[in-house]
PLY file of the C-alpha trace (Angstrom):
ply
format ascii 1.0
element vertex 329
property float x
property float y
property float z
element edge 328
property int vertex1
property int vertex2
end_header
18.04 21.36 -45.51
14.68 20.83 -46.49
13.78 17.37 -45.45
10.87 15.25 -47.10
8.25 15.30 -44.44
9.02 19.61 -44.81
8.78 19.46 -48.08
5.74 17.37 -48.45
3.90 19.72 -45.62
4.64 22.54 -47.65
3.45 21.17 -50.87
0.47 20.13 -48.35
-0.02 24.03 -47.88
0.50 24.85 -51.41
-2.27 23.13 -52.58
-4.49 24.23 -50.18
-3.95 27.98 -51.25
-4.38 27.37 -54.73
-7.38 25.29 -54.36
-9.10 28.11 -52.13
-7.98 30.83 -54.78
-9.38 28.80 -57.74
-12.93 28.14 -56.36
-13.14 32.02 -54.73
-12.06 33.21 -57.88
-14.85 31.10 -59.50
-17.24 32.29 -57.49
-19.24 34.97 -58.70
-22.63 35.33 -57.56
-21.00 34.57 -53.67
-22.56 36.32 -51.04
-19.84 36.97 -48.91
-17.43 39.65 -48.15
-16.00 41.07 -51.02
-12.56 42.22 -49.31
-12.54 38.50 -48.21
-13.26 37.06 -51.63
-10.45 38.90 -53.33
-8.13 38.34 -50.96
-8.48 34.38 -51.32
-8.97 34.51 -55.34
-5.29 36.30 -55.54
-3.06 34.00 -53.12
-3.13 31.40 -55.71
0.33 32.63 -57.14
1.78 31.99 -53.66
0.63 28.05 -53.75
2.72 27.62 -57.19
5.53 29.77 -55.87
6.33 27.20 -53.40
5.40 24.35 -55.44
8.31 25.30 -58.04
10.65 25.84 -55.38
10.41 22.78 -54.11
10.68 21.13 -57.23
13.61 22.77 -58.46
15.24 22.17 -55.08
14.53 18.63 -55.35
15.92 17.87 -58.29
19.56 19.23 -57.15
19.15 17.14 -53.77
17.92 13.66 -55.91
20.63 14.17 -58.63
23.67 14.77 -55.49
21.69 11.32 -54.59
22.20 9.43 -57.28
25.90 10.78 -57.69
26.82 9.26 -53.84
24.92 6.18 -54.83
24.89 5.59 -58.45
28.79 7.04 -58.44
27.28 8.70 -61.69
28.97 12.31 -62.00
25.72 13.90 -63.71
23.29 12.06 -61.26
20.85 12.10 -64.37
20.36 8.03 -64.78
17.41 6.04 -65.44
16.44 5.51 -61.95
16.00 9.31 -61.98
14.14 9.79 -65.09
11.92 7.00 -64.18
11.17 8.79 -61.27
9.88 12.03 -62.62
8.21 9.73 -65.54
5.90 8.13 -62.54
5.92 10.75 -59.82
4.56 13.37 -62.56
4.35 12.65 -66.09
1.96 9.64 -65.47
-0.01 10.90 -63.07
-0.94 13.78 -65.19
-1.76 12.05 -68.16
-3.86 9.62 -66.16
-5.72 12.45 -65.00
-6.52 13.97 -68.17
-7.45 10.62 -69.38
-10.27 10.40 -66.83
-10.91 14.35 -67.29
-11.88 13.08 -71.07
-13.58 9.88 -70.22
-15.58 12.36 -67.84
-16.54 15.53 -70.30
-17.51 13.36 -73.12
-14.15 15.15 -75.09
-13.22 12.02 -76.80
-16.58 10.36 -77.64
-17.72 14.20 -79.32
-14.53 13.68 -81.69
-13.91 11.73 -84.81
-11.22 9.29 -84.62
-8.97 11.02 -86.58
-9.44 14.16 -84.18
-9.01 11.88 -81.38
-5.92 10.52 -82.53
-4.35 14.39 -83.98
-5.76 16.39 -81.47
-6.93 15.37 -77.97
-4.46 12.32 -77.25
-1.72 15.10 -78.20
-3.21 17.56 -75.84
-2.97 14.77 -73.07
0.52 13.65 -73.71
1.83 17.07 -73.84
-0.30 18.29 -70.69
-1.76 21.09 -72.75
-4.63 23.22 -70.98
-2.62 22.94 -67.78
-0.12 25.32 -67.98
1.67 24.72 -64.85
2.22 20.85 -65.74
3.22 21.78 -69.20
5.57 24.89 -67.90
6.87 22.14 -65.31
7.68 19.52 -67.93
9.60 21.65 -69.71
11.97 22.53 -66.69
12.49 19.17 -66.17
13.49 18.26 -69.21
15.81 21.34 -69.34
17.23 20.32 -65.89
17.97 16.52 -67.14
19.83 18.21 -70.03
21.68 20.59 -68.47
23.06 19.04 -65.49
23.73 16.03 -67.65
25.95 17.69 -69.56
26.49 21.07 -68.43
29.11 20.28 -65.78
30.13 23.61 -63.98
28.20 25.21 -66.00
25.08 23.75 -64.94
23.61 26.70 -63.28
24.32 29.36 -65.52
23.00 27.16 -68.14
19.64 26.28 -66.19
19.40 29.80 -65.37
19.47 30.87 -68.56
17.10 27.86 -70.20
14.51 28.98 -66.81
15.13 32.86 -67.91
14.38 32.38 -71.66
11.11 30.33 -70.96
9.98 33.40 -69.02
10.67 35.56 -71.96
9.04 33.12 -74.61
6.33 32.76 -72.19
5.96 37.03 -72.20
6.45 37.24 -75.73
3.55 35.14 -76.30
1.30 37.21 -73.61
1.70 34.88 -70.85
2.44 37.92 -68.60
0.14 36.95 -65.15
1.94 36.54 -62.14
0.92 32.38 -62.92
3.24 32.60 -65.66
5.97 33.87 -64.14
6.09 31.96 -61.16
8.81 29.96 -62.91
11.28 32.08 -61.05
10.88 30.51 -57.65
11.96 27.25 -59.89
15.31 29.04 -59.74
16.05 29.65 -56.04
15.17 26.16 -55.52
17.89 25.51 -57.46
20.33 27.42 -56.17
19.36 26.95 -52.11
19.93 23.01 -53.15
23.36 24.17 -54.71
24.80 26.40 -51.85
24.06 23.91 -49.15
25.93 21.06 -51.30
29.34 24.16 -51.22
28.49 24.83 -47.78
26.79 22.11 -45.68
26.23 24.36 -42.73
24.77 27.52 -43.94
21.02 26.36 -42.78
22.11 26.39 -39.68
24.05 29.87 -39.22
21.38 31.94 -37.84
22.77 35.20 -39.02
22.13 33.78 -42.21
17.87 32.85 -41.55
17.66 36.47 -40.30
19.45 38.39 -43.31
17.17 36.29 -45.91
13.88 36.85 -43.80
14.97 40.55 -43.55
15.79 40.90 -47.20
12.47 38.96 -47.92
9.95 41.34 -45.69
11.61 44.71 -47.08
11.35 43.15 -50.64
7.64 42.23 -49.61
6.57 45.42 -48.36
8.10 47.58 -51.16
7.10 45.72 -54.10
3.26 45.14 -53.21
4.01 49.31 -52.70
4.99 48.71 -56.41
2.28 47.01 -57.50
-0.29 49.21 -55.84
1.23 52.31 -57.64
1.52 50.67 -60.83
-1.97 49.83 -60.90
-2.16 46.06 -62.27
-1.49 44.25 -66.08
-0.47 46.73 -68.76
0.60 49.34 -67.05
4.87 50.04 -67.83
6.97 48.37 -64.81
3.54 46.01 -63.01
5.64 43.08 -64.91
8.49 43.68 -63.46
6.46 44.01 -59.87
5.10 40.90 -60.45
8.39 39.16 -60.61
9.94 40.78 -57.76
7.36 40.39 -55.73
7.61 36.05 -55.98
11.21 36.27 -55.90
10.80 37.51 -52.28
8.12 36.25 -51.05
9.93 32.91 -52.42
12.80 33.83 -50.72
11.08 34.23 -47.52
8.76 30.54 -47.67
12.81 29.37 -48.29
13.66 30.65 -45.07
10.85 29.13 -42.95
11.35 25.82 -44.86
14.78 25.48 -43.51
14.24 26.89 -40.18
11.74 24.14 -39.65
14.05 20.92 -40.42
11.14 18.63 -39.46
7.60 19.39 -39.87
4.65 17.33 -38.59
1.49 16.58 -39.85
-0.53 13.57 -41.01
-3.07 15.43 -43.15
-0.97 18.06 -44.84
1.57 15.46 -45.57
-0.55 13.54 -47.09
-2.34 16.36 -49.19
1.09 17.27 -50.53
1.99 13.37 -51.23
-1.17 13.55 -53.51
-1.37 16.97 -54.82
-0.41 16.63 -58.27
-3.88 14.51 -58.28
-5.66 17.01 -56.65
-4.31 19.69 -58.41
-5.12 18.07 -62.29
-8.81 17.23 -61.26
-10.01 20.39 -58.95
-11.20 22.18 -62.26
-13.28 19.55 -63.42
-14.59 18.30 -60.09
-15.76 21.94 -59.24
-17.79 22.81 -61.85
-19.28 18.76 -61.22
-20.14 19.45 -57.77
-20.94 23.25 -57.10
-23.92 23.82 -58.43
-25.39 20.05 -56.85
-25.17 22.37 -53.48
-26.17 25.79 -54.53
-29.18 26.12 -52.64
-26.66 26.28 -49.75
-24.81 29.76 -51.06
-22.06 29.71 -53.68
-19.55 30.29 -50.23
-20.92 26.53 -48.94
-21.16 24.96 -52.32
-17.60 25.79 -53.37
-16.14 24.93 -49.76
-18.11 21.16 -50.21
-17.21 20.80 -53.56
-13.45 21.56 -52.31
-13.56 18.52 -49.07
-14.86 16.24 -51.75
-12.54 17.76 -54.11
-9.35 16.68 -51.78
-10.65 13.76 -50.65
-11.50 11.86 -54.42
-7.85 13.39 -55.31
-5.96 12.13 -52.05
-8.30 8.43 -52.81
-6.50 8.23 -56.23
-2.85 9.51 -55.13
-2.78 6.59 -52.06
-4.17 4.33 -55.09
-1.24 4.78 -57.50
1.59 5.45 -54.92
0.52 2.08 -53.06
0.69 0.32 -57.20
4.10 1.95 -58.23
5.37 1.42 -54.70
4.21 -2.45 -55.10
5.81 -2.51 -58.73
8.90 -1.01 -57.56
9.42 -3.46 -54.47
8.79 -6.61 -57.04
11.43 -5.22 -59.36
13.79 -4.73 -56.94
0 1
1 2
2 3
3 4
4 5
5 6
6 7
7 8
8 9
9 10
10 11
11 12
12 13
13 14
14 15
15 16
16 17
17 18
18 19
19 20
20 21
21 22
22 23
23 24
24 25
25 26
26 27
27 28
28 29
29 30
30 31
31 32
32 33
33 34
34 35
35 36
36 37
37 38
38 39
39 40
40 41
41 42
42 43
43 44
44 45
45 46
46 47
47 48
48 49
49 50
50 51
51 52
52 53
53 54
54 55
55 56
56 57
57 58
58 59
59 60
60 61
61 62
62 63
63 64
64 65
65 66
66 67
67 68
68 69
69 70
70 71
71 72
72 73
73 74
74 75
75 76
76 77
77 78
78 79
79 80
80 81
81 82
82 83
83 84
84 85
85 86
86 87
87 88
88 89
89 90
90 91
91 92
92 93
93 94
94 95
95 96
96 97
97 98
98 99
99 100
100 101
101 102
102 103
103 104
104 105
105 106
106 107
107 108
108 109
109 110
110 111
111 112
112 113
113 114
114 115
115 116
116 117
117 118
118 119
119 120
120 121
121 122
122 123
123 124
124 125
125 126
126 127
127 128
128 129
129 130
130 131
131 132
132 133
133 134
134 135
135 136
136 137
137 138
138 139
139 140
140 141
141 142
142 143
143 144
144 145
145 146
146 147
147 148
148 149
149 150
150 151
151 152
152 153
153 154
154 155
155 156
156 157
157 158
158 159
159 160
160 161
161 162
162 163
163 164
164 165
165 166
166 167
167 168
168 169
169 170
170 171
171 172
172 173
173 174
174 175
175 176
176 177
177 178
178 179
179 180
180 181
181 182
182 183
183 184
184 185
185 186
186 187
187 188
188 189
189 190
190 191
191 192
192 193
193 194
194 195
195 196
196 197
197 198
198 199
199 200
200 201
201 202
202 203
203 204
204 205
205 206
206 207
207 208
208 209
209 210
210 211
211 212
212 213
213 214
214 215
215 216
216 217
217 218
218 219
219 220
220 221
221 222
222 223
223 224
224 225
225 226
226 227
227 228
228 229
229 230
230 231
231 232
232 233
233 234
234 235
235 236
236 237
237 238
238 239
239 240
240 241
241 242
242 243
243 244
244 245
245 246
246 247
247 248
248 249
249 250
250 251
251 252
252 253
253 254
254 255
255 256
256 257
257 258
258 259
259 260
260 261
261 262
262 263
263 264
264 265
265 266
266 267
267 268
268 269
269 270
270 271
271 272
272 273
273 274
274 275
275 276
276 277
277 278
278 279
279 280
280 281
281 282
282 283
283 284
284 285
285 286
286 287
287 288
288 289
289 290
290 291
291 292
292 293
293 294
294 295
295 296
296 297
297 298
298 299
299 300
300 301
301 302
302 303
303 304
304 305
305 306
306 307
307 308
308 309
309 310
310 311
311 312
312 313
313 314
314 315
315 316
316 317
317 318
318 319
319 320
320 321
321 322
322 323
323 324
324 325
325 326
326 327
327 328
């Protein structure tokens, strides 16, 4: 099983990656090594990998919660909505809210464009496609395993499988996109360990998936090397494969490690949806304040200050719902 601490070290981790591919990526006037630079700017995919694996595996393991507690044969109830309303939803639109205040996008507007357009854009998350893929899934999940019954995981699988499709169709066809997929083996790790409690810890089991995983590594990045990147026939298909295992293989290490420990990466990956929504904006704020120093030192201050302002606001609102939640109680 993937306990909290685990899961909130990973997310810790997760983060960090896609935070260092973003501002690498970004980079380019950097004098550094360009074998260096490229290797950062593509490991981004990884980060969000990980991040929808955890979330899909969390939302089995808090919906078998609220059935044991609730005694609520879904475990879909308020409580449970509310949580992903507060833990995600609000978070993000508070963020884009400041994003706004911030880039002048509201004051530039009419009212009427304020009203049709931008408070729209916020509520629905657009411009950040991973928060907007991520809603979706949620709401999907709620549905499904709400009503879906034994059916619930062919039924999420195929809701999970058709956004990937709709998400092609519309060109959508970078490995970002398709990350979705690790949203999936969340789901079903979280499912097979409710069937059988004690496959974590048959180590048989560990060695077989981290087997699988490495071949599957090794043999599609061989893919994706021969098919050469984007629009060339099958590097799609590469691209998918490729997560899946190297999903499969963070999976593995997650529940080899029941207990992980760590006061900083914990608490990056309590407050990474914050630092994930603002990094964008707070790069382009702070780089160029430091470029005398080299684009490499700019972007790598700009990050620390970056992670700091986002864990400042995530202790901020978890301390207020956590306050709000013990008075309602």
């Amino acid at each position: 099983m993937i306990s909290s601490k685990t899961s909130k070290m990973l997310r810790g981790i997760a983060i960090l990656i896609v935070i260092a591919s973003h501002y690498a990526g970004w980079m380019y006037e950097e004098p550094i090594h360009q074998k260096a630079h490229d290797l950062i700017s593509v490991i981004g995919p990884f980060g969000v990998d990980i991040f929808l694996l955890l979330s899909g595996y969390g939302l089995v393991k808090s919906s078998e919660r609220s059935r044991r507690t609730k005694h609520n044969n879904s475990g879909i109830n308020t409580s449970f909505v509310l949580k992903r309303v507060f833990g995600a939803y609000i978070p993000c639109v508070l963020c884009m809210t400041l994003i706004n205040l911030y880039d002048g996008t509201w004051k530039s507007a009419s009212a009427e464009g304020v009203l049709k357009d931008k408070i729209i854009d916020v509520l629905t998350a657009h411009g950040f496609w991973y928060m907007n893929v991520l809603f979706v899934m949620y709401v999907a999940f709620m549905l499904i395993y709400r009503l879906g019954g034994g059916l619930r995981v062919i039924l999420i699988t195929a809701a999970v499988i058709g956004q990937t499709y709709y998400l092609y169709s519309k060109g959508y066809a970078d490995f970002w996109e398709v990350s979705n997929m690790s949203f999936l083996i969340g789901i079903y790790a979280a499912e097979a360990e409710s069937k059988w409690p004690n496959i974590t810890e048959r180590v048989i089991y560990k060695l077989i998936i981290g087997l699988i995983g490495l071949i599957g590594a090794v043999y599609t990045y061989g893919g994706l090397k021969m098919a050469g990147g984007r629009g060339v026939p099958g590097a799609f298909s590469w691209d998918m494969a490729f997560g899946i295992f190297y999903t499969l293989i963070i999976l593995c290490i997650a529940l080899m490690i029941p207990t992980w420990k760590g006061l900083v990466l914990t608490t990056l990956g309590e407050c990474s949806l914050f630092i994930y929504m603002l990094h964008t904006t707070m790069f382009w704020a702070l780089v160029y304040r430091f470029e005398e120093k080299g684009y490499a030192v700019a972007a790598s201050i700009s990050g620390f200050i970056t992670l700091a302002f986002g864990v400042l606001l995530g202790v901020l609102y978890n301390s207020l719902t956590g306050m709000i939640t013990r008075r309602l109680k």
